[in-house]
C-alpha positions as CSV (number, residue, x, y, z in Angstrom):
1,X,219.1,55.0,4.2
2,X,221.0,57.0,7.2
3,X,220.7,60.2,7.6
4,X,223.9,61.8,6.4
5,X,223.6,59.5,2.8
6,X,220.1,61.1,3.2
7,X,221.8,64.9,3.1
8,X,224.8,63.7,1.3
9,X,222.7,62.6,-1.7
10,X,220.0,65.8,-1.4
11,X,223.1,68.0,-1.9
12,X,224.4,66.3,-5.1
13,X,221.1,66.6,-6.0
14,X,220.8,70.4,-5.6
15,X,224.5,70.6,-7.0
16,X,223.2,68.8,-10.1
17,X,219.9,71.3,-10.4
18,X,222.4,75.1,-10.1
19,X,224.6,73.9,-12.7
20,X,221.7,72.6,-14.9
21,X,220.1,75.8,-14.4
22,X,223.7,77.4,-14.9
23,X,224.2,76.1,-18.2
24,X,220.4,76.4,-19.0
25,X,220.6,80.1,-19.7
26,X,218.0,80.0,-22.3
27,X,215.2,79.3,-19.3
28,X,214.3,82.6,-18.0
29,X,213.5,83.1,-14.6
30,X,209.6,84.0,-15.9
31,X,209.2,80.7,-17.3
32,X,210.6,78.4,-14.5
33,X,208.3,81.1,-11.9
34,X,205.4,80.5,-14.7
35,X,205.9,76.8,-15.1
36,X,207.0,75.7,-11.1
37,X,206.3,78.7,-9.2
38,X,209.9,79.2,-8.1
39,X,212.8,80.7,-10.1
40,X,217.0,81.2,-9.7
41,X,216.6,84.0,-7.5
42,X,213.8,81.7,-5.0
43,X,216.9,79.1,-5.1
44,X,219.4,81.4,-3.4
45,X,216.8,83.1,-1.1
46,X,216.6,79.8,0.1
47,X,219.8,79.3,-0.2
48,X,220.7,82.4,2.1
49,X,218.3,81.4,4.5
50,X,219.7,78.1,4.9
51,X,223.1,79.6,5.6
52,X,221.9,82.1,8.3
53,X,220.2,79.1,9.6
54,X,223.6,77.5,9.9
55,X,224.8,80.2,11.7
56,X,226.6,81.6,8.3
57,X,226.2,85.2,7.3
58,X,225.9,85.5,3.5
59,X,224.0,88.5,1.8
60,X,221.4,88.0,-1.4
61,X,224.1,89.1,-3.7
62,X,226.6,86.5,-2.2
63,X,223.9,83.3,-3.1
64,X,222.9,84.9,-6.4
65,X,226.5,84.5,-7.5
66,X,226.5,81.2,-6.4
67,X,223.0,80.1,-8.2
68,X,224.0,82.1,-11.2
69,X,227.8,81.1,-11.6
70,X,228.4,84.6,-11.7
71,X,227.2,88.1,-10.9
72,X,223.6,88.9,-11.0
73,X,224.5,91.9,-12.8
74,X,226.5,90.1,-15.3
75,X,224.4,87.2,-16.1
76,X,220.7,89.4,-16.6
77,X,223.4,91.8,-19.1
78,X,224.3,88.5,-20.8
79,X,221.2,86.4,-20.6
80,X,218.1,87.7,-19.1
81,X,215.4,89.0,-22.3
82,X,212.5,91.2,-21.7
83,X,209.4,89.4,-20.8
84,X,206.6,88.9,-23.5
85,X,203.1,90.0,-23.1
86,X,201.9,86.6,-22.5
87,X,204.8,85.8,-19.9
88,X,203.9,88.5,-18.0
89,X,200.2,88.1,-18.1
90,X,201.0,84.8,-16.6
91,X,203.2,85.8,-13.9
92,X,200.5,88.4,-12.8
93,X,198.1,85.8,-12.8
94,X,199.9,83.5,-10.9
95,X,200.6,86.2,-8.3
96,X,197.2,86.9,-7.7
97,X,196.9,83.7,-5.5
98,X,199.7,84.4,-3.3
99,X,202.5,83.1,-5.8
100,X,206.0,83.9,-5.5
């Protein structure tokens, strides 16, 4: 495979994943940082990063909106719940080791 099917086909890939996790709203950030270790707001960090990278100026709001489909603001008032006891419990365990 050359190199730009190679990147061509990574990118359709990573389209694929936002608007699964876009339409996934049910998954809270908690459990995909419990269960993988990385969560929506990881994606556009590395999103960002990858911009600036580029040569591209884009601030963490700007790749939030674009891994959430809409403001950050607007989807955690629309879709984010508090975390249970045993989510967090979790989280804190898994940050003990260097996690997220």
């Amino acid at each position: 495979m050359d190199k730009q099917t190679q990147t061509e086909l990574e990118a359709a890939a990573f389209r694929r994943l936002v608007a699964h996790l876009q339409q996934r709203t049910d998954v809270q950030n908690i459990d995909l940082m419990n269960l993988a270790g990385f969560c929506r707001n990881c994606l556009a960090k590395w999103y960002r990063s990858a911009a600036e990278e580029h040569g591209h100026s884009l601030s963490y709001d700007e790749a939030r909106e674009i891994i959430y489909g809409m403001p950050y603001e607007d989807w955690k008032r629309l879709h984010q719940r508090e975390a249970t006891a045993e989510q967090q419990r979790a989280f804190d365990s898994s940050q003990q080791g260097g996690g997220h």
